[in-house]
C-alpha positions as MATLAB code, in Angstrom:
seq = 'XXXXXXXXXXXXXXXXXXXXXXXXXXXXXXXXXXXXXXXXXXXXXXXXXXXXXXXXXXXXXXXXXXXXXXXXXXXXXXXXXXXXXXXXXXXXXXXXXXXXXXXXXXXXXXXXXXXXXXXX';
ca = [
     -90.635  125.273  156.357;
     -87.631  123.526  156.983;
     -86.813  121.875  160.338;
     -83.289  121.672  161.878;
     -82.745  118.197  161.261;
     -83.336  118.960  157.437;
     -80.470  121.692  157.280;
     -78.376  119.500  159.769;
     -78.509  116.829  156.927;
     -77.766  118.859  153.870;
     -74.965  120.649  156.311;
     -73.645  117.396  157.430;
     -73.466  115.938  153.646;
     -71.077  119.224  152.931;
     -69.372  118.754  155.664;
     -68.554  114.954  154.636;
     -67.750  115.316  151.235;
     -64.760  117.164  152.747;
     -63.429  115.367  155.165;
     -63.584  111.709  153.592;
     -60.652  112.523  151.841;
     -58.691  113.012  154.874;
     -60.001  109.450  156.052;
     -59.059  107.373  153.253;
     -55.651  109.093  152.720;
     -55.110  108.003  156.675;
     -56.541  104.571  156.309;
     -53.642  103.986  153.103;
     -50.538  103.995  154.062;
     -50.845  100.228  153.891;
     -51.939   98.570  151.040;
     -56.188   98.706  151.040;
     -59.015   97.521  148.706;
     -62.375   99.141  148.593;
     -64.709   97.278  150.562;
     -62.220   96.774  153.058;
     -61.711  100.709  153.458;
     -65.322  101.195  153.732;
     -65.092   98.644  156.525;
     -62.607  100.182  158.351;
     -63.663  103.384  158.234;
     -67.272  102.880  158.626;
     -65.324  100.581  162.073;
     -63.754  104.587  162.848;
     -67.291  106.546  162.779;
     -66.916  107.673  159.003;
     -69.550  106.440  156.872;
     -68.893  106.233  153.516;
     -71.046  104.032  150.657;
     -69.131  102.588  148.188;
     -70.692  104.306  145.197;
     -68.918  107.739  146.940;
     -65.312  105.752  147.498;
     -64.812  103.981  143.933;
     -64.686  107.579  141.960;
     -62.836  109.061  144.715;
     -60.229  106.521  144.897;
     -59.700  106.824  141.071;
     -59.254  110.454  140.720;
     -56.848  110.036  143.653;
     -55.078  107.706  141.990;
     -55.716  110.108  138.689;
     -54.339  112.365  140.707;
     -50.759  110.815  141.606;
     -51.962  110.813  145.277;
     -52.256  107.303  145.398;
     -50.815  104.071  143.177;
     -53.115  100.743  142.723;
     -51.916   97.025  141.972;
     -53.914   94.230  141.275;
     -54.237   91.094  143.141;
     -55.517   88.288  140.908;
     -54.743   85.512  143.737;
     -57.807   85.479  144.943;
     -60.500   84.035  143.126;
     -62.338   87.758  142.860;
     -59.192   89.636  141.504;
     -58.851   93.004  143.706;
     -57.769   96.216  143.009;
     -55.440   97.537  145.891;
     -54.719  101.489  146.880;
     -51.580  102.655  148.774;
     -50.344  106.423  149.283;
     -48.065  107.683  146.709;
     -44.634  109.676  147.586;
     -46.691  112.725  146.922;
     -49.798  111.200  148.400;
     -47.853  110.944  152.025;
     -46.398  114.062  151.707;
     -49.810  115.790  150.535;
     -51.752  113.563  153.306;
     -49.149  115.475  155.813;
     -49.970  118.843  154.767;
     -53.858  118.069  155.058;
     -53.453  117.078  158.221;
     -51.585  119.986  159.556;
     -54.080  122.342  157.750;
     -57.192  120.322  159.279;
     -55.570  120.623  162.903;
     -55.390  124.698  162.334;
     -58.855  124.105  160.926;
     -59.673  122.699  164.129;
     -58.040  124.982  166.232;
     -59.461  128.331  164.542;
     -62.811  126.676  164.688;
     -62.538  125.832  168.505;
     -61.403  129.413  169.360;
     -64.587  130.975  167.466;
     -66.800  128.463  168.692;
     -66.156  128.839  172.423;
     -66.404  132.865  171.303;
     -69.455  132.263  170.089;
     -69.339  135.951  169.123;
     -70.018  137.637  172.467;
     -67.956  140.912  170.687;
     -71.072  142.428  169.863;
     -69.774  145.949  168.200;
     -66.280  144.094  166.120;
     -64.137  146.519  167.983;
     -62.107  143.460  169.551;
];
């Protein structure tokens, strides 16, 4: 039998998988390679391994959400990511949908269901 820390993990893996999205559209609205957004965000609390960021990043991108240039300066060429038009304005409406999220969870959390019957 399973204990709680083995649900919590598969849980917390769901739970992830949608929020990293939010944290890399927040982390470009500056100009950001991969490793260095793993840096940052991992610097934030939000783990993230490269081999989940790369594909992300490029269906973003795939996407219109974000726009890439590379930098060939350096003697390892990079690949830089920065928000889109859309990708600002779709980062936006995330957020404001997250903070409801938030807020709705919050309010049935602190509930915790104590309305027995469902008659309100």
């Amino acid at each position: 039998m399973k204990d709680a820390h083995e649900h919590l993990d598969k849980l917390m893996q769901e739970l992830r998988r949608g929020t990293i999205t939010i944290g890399v559209l927040s982390q470009l609205s500056k100009p950001q390679y991969g490793y260095s957004l793993v840096t940052r965000l991992g610097e934030n609390g939000i783990q993230v391994e490269p081999g989940t960021l790369y594909p992300l990043l490029r269906r973003l991108e795939k996407q219109g959400l974000l726009e890439s240039q590379w930098d060939t300066n350096e003697a390892r060429p990079r690949k830089y990511y920065l928000l889109s038009k859309t990708g600002k304005e779709v980062f936006d409406l995330l957020v404001a949908e997250w903070k409801n999220i938030v807020t709705s969870l919050n309010h049935v959390i602190e509930d915790k269901g104590d309305d027995v019957d469902g008659d309100g």
